[in-house]
Each structure stands twice: as structure tokens, then as C-alpha cells.
N, C-alpha and C positions, 0 to 999 in steps of 0.2 A: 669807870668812864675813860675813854679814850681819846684826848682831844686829837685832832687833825692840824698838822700843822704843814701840808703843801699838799699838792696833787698836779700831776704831770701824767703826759701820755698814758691815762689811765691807770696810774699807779697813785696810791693814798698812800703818805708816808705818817704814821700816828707816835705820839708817846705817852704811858701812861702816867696817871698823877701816882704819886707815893710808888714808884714803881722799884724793884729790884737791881742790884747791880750785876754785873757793870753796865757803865749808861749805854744806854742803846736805844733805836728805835723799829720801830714795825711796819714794816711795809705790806702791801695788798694790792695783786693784780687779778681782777678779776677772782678766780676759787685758791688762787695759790698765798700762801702766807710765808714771811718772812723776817728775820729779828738780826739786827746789824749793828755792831759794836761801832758806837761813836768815834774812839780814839783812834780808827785804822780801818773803818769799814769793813770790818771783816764778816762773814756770816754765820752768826753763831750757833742760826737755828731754821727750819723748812728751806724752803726751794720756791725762786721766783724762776720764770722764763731766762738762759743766759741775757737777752738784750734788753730786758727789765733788770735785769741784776746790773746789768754793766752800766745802766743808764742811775739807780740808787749811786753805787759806789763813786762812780766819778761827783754827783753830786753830791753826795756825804762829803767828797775831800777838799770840794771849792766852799762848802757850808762849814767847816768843821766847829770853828768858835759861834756861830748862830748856833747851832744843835749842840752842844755842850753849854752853852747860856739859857738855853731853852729846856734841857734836862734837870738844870739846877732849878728854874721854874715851877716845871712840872712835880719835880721831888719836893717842893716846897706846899704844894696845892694850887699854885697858880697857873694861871692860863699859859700855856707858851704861846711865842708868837709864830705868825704865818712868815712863810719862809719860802721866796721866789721859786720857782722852778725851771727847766731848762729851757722850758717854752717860754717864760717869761710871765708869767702866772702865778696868781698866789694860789 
């Protein structure tokens, strides 16, 4: 399972439960998929659109202690929480 913890101009950002390190989460735009290291945004893994990627990373870096509190959640089995987006959206 993959909980959903934001979603922004059509972008779903997910983490999963008991999931692998390093902490990271998963992003989805439309068919493109994506996997972004927590500590520095960086992109570990697939390819989103550049201004779907540029719009993740800025937001990964004003989120970073909510998505690193929400990793330890999820790595725990619990729910993380929902988590603003730039639009102002949970």
C-alpha cells in the first residue's frame, strides 16, 4: 500500500509503509513516475516532466522536517500525514 500524502497540479506525491532506504518519496504525473530522496531532493529514480520535477523539489525543500517525520510514520506502519501543497491543498 501506498499512502498519499499531498497532491498538487496533478502531481501525487506517495510514501510507502515499511518501505526501503534512504527515506524518499514517490511522486506521479499522469504515466510518468518518480522516487526523490528526502534529505536533498535529489532524484534517485524515473523521470517526471522538468516543471513537475522543479515544482516536487522546491516543495520537498520548504516540507523537509514534515516528510522526514512522515517517513518515520510510514516506516513505522502508520499513516503519514497530509501535507500542504503549493497550491494550498492538502
Amino acid at each position: 500500500m501506498m499512502p498519499e500524502i499531498a497532491r498538487f497540479y496533478g502531481i501525487t506525491i506517495f510514501m510507502y509503509f515499511f518501505d526501503h532506504n534512504p527515506p524518499h518519496l514517490h511522486a506521479r504525473y499522469g504515466r510518468a513516475k518518480a522516487m526523490f530522496r528526502l534529505s536533498d531532493a535529489q532524484l534517485l529514480r524515473g523521470e517526471l516532466p522538468p516543471v513537475a520535477t522543479k515544482l516536487v523539489t522546491e516543495w520537498m525543500l520548504q516540507h523537509r522536517d514534515d516528510l522526514e517525520a512522515n517517513w518515520m510514520l510510514a516506516a513505522a506502519g502508520v499513516q503519514p500525514e497530509k501535507i500542504v501543497g503549493p497550491d494550498g491543498r492538502e
